[in-house]
C-alpha positions in Angstrom: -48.9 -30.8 49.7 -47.3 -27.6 48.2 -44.1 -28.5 50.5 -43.9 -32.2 49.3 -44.2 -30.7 45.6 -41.1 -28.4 46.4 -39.0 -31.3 47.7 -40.3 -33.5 44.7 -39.1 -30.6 42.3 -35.3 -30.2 43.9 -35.2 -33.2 43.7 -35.5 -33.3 39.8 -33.2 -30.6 39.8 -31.0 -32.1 41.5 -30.9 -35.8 39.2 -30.8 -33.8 36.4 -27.8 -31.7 37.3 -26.2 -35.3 37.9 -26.8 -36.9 34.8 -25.6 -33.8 33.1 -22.3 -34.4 34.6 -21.4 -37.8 32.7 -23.2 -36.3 29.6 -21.0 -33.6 29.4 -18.3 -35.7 30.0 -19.5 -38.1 27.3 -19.5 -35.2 24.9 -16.1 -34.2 25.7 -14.6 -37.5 25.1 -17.1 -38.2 21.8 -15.0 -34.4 20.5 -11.7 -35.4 21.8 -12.0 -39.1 19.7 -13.5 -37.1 16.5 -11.0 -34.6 16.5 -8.2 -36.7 16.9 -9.1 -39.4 13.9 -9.6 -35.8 11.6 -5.9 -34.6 12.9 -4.5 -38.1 12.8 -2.0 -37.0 9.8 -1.4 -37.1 6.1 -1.7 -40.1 4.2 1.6 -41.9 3.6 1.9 -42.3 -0.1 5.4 -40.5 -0.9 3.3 -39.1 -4.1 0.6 -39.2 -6.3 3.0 -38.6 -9.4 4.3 -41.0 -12.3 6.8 -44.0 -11.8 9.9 -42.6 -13.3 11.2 -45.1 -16.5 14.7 -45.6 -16.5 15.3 -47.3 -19.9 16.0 -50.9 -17.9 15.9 -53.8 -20.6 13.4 -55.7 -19.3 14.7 -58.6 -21.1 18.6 -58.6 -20.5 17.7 -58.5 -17.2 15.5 -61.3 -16.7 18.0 -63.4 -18.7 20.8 -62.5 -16.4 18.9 -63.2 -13.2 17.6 -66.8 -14.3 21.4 -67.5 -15.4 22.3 -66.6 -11.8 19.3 -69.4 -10.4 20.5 -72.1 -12.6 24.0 -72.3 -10.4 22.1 -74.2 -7.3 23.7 -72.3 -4.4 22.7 -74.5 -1.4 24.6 -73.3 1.3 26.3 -75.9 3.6 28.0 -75.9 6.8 31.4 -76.4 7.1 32.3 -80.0 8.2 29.0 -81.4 6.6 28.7 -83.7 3.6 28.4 -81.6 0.3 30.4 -78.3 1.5 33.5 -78.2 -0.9 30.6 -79.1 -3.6 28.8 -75.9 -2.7 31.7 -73.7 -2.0 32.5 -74.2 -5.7 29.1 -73.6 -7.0 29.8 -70.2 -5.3 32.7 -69.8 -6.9 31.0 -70.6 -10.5 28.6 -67.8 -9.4 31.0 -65.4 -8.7 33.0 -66.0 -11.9 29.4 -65.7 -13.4 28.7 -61.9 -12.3 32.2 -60.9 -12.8 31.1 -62.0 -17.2 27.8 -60.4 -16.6 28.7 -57.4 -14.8 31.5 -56.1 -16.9 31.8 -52.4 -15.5 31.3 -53.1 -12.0 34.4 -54.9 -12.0 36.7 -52.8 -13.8 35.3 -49.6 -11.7 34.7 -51.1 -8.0 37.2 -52.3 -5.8 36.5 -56.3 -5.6 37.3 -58.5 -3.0 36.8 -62.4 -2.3 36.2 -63.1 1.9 36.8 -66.4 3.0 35.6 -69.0 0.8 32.3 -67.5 -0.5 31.3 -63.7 0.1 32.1 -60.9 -2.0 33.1 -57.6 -1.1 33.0 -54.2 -3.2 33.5 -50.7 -2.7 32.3 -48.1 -5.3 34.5 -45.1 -4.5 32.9 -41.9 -3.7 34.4 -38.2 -5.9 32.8 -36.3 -3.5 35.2 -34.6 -0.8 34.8 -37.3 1.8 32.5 -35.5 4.5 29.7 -38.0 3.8 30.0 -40.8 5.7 29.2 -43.7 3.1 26.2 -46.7 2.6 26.5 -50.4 2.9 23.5 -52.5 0.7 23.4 -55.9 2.1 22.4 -58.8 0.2 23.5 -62.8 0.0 24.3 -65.2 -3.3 23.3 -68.3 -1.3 20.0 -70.3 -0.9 18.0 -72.9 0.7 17.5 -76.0 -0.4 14.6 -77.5 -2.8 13.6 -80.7 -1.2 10.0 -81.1 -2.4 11.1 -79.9 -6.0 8.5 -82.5 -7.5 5.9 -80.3 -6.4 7.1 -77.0 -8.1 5.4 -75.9 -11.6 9.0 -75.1 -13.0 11.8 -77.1 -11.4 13.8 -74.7 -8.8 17.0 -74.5 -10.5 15.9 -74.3 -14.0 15.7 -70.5 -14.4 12.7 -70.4 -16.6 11.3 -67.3 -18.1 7.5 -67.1 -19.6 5.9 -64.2 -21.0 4.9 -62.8 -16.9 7.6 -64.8 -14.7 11.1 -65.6 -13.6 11.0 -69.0 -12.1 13.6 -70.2 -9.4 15.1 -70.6 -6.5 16.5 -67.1 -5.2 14.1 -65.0 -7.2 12.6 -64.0 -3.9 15.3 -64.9 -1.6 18.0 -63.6 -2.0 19.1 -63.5 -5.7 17.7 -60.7 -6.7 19.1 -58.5 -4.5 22.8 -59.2 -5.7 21.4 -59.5 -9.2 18.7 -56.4 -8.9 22.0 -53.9 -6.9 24.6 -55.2 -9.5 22.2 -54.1 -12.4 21.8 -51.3 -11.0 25.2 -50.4 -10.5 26.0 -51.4 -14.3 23.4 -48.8 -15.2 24.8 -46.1 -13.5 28.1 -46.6 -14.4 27.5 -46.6 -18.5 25.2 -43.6 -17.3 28.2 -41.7 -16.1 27.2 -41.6 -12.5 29.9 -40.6 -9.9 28.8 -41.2 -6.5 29.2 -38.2 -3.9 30.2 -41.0 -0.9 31.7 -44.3 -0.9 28.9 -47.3 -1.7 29.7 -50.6 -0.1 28.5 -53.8 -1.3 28.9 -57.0 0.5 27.2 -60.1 -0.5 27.7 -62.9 1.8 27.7 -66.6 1.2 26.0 -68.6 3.9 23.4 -66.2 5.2 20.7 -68.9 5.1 23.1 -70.6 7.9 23.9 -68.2 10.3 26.1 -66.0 7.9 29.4 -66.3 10.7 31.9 -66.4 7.4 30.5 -64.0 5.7 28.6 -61.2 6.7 30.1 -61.0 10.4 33.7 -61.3 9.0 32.8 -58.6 6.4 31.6 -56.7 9.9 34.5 -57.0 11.8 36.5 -56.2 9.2 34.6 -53.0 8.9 34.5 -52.5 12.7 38.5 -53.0 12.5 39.0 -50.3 9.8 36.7 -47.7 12.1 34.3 -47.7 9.4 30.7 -46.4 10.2 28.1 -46.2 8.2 25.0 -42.8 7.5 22.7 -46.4 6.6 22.5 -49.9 6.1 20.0 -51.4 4.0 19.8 -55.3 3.4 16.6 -57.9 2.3 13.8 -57.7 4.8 10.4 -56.7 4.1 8.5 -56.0 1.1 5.6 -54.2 -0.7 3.0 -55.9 0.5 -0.2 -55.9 -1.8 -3.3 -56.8 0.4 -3.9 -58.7 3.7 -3.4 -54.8 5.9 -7.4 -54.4 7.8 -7.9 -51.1 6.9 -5.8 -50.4 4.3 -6.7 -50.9 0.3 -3.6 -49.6 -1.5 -0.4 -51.8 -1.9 2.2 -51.0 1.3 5.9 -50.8 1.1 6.8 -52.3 4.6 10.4 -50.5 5.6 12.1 -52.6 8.2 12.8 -50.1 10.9 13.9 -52.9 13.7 14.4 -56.6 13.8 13.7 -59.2 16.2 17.0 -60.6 18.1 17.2 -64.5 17.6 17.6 -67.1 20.9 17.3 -70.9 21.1 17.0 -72.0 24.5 18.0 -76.1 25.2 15.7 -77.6 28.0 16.8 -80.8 29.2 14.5 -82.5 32.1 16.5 -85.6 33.7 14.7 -88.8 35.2 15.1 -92.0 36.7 15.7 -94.5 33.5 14.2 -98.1 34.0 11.9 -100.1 32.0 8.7 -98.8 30.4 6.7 -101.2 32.6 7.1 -99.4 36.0 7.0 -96.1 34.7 8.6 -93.6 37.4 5.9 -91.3 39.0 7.6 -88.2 36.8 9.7 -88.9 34.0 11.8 -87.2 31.8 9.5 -86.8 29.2 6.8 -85.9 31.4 8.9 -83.5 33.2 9.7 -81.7 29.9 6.1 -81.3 28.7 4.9 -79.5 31.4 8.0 -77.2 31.1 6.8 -76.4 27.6 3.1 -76.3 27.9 3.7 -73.6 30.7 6.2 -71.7 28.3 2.8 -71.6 25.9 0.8 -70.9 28.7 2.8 -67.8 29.6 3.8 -65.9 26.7 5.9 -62.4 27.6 4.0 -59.8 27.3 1.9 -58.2 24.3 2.8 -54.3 23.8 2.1 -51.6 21.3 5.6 -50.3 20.8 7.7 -49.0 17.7 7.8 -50.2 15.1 4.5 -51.5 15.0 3.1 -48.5 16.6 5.0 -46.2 14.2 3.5 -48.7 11.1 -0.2 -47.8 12.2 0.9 -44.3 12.9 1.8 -44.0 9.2 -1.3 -45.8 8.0 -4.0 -44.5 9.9 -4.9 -41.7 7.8 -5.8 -44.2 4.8 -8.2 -46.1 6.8 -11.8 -45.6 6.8 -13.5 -43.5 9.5 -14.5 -46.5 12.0 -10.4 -47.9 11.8 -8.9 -44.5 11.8 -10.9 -43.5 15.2 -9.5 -46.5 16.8 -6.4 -46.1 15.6 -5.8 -42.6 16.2 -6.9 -43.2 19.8 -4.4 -45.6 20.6 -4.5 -44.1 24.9 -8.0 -45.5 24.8 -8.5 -48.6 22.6 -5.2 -50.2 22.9 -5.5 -53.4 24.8 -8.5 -53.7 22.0 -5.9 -53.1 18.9 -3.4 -55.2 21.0 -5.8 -58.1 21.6 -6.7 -57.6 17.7 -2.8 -58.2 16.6 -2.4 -61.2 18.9 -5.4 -62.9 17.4 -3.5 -63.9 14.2 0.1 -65.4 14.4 1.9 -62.8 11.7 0.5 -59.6 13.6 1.3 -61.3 17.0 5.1 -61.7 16.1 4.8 -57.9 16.0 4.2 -57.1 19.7 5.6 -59.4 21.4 8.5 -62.2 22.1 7.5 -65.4 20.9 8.7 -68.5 21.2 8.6 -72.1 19.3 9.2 -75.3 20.4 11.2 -76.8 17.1 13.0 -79.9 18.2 12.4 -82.7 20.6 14.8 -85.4 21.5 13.8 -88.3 24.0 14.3 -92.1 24.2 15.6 -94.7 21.5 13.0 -97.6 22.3 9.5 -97.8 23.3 10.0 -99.8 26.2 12.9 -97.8 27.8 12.5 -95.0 30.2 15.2 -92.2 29.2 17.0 -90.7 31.3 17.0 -87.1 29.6 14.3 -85.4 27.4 15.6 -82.4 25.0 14.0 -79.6 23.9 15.1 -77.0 21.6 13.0 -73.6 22.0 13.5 -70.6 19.5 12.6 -67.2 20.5 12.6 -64.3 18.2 13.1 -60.9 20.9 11.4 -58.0 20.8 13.2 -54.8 20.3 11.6 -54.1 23.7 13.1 -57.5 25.3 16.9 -58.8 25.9 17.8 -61.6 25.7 18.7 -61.5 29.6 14.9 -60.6 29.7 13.9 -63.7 27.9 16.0 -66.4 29.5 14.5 -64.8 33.2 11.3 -65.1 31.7 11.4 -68.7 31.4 13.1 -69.8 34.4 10.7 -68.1 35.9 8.0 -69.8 33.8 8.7 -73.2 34.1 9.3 -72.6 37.7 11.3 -76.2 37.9 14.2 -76.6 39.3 14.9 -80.6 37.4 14.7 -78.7 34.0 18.0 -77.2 33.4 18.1 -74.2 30.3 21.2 -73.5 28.6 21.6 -71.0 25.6 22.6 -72.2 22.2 25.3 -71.0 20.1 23.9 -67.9 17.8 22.1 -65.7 19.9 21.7 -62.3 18.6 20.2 -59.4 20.5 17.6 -57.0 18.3 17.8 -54.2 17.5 16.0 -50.8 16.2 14.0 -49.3 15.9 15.1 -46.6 13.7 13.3 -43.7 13.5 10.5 -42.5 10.1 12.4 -39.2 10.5 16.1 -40.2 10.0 18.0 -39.6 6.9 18.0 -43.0 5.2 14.4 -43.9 5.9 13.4 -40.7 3.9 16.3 -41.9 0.7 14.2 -45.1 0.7 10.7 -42.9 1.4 11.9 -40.9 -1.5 13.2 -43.7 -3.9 9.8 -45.4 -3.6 8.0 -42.4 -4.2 10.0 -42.4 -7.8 9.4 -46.0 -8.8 6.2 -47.0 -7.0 4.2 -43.7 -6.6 0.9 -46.0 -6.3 2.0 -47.5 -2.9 1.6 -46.6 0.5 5.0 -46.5 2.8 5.5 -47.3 6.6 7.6 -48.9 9.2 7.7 -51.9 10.3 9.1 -55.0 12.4 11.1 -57.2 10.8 10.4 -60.7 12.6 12.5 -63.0 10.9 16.5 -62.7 11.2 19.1 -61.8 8.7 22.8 -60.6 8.0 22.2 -57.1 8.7 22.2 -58.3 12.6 26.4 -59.0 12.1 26.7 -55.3 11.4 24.1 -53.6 13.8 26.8 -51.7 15.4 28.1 -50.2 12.2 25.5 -47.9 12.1 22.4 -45.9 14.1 20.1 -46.1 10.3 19.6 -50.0 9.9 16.5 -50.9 7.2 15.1 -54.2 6.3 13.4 -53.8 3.1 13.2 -54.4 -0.5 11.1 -53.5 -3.2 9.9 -57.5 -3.8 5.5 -56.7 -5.2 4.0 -59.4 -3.7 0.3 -60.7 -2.6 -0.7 -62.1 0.5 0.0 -65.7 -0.9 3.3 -64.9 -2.1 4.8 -64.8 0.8 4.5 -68.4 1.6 6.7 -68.9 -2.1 10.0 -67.2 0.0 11.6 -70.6 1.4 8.6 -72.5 0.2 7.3 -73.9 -3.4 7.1 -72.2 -7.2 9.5 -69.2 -5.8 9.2 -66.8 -8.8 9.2 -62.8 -9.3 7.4 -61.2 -12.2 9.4 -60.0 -14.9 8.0 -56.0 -14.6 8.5 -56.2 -10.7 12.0 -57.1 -11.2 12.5 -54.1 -13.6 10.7 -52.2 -11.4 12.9 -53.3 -8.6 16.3 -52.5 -10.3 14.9 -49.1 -11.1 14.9 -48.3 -7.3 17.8 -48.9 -6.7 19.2 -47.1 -9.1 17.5 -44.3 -7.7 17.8 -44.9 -4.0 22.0 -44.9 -4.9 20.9 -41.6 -6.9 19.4 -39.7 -4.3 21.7 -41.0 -1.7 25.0 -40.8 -3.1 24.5 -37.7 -5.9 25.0 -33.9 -5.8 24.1 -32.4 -2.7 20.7 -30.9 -3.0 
């Protein structure tokens, strides 16, 4: 008895010495977790001061931008119906700025490109060892085809007591508008910029931007010109819709996704719809696409939307910010979390969208091709080599032939939180918007700055448009409008982003 009671209390020794083992271990990775979310960094508001008030006319402004909506600058390929009709709306538009804008063009160097784009360059006093800026913007827009269903027709330029209506208010308008009043300001200010500022606004970024911003580009590239940083539309300050994350968010485009289309054409035996062929064209292209949905490329955490929940982690409540700062143990969870919604899965991964289809005339004919038309938006992570392997390898089908179409662009970024121009715009927003939060981000959509991506190793999509959640859908969509306060509020950065970037050394 005595010996079986030995044995029996080893024994508990002994289970007890092995549970202690994964308790400890528990323990230590309960501590690590803790201490981690209480070190995971300082919250990203630039400051908790006053927005600085630069005496901008609220007014005068708001009149000038709605004069600049009412010319309808619908941009139109070259070749198509309507283009010599456009190309001197343009014109009106730059003869339209140069009465508005009196001291920009007696001070800058102006210059017309091509048909449509304008060019200038503010000379710098300073004693030329700062390389200079380039702010990016574009003075044509999309069309209006459903303008019965707007509040305030798209081309008025109405003003009420809260609002500036119009096509362009959003996108992209108010950039050329918000940087040439800005400009103005400094000037009857006195301001000499330390570096050369370059402005170019080009006419046809809503179609591929080839005659203006890439000409602008190689003209640049031709001179040797590089640039510290290169700033053009992009994201915005985003009020609401971040998990997490109460306060309004200045989203700083630190990369953008490159831009492919990809033309699948399946071939079949033609023939009448009535003996239908064992696998037709058609048929042969929809499985090619269904297995392009049915193997997207891979889903990753990476800069910049890493560096985006890097910045906002320490604003989140406890539960977030523990996940969050322990990226090394919950990050297929966070990464299954951002590919659960369609905007947050553009952020970590390649995506791609079947947009056109082209098969057949009449129902009772078999056709001999079926066309699709597949536009992928690449990861910074991704080439486009990458992608185009990818689906060969997806479709796995040797009677669809792939073929790239004419625009591809590779991405590009991400540029790092720590680089000189990220902290001018940090800084600038710190001035103007003191209330919001600032981080990186990925830019998903595509615009000019892509033509001049090897001008420069600082490349930023951003500017200061306030809007809500729903707002966004008003940027190529219906009632496109910007208060008349955040447009004031967006000329005043400007003004001191060129400050800080281009005055005395500090």
């Amino acid at each position: 008895m005595a010996i079986a009671l030995c044995h029996h209390a080893r024994a508990v020794r002994v289970s007890k010495r092995v549970w202690q083992v994964p308790l400890a271990l528990l323990g230590v990775l309960l501590a690590v977790l803790v201490a981690r979310t209480l070190l995971a960094g300082t919250r990203a508001k630039a400051t908790d001061g006053q927005a600085k008030q630069l005496g901008i006319d609220e007014a005068a402004v708001s009149q000038r931008l709605a004069g600049a909506i009412r010319i309808p600058t619908v941009s139109v390929t070259q070749g198509e119906p309507g283009r010599a009709d456009a190309v001197a709306r343009l014109v009106q538009l730059h003869a339209y700025l140069a009465d508005q804008f009196p001291l920009v063009h007696r001070r800058l160097t102006r210059e017309v490109v091509g048909e449509h784009s304008l060019l200038f360059e503010w000379a710098g006093q300073g004693d030329g060892g700062r390389p200079p800026i380039l702010l990016l913007a574009h003075l044509d827009v999309v069309p209006a085809p459903a303008a019965a269903d707007w509040t305030v027709p798209p081309f008025e330029g109405r003003i009420d007591d809260e609002f500036i209506w119009g096509r362009g208010a959003l996108d992209d308008k108010v950039s050329v508008l918000g940087i040439l009043e800005a400009v103005e300001h400094l000037l009857a200010q006195g301001f000499e910029p330390t570096r050369d500022i370059y402005l170019a606004f080009g006419g046809d970024e809503e179609i591929s931007g080839l005659e203006g911003a890439r000409v602008m580009a190689d003209r640049f590239a031709d001179q040797g010109l590089r640039f510290e940083f290169i700033v053009d539309e992009g994201l915005f300050i985003r009020d609401g819709g971040i998990p997490g994350v109460s306060e309004a968010v200045a989203l700083v485009g630190t990369g953008s996704k490159g831009y492919l289309t990809l033309e699948l054409t399946a071939r079949g035996q033609p023939g009448h719809s009535s003996i239908p062929p064992r696998d037709s064209a058609v048929a042969v292209l929809a499985r090619a696409i269904d297995r392009l949905q049915q193997r997207p490329m891979p889903a990753a955490l990476q800069p910049p939307a890493s560096d985006m929940l890097d910045a906002l982690t320490p604003n989140m409540g406890f539960g977030m910010r523990l996940a969050m700062s322990n990226r090394w143990l919950f990050g297929p969870v966070i990464t299954g979390i951002f590919e659960a919604e369609p905007d947050s899965n553009a952020m970590v991964r390649t995506t791609a969208a079947p947009t056109v289809l082209r098969a057949g005339e009449l129902d009772n004919v078999m056709p001999a091709t079926a066309t699709a038309l597949v536009n992928f938006r690449i990861h910074p992570s991704d080439r486009i080599a990458d992608v185009v392997a990818h689906v060969r390898a997806a479709i796995d089908d040797e009677r669809v032939q792939i073929a790239s179409r004419e625009g591809a662009a590779e991405p590009f970024g991400p540029t790092s939180p720590e680089t000189s121009g990220y902290k001018v715009i940090e800084q600038a927003l710190g001035d103007i918007y003191p209330e919001v939060l600032v981080a990186p981000a990925l830019f998903v959509a595509a615009a000019d700055i892509r033509h001049y991506a090897a001008l420069s190793d600082q490349l930023f999509l951003f500017h200061p448009l306030w809007l809500a959640r729903e707002d966004g859908s008003r940027i190529h969509g219906i009632d496109e409008r910007i208060g008349r306060d955040h447009y004031r509020r967006y000329i005043e950065y400007y003004v001191r982003l060129m400050q800080i970037a281009a005055g005395p050394a500090r």
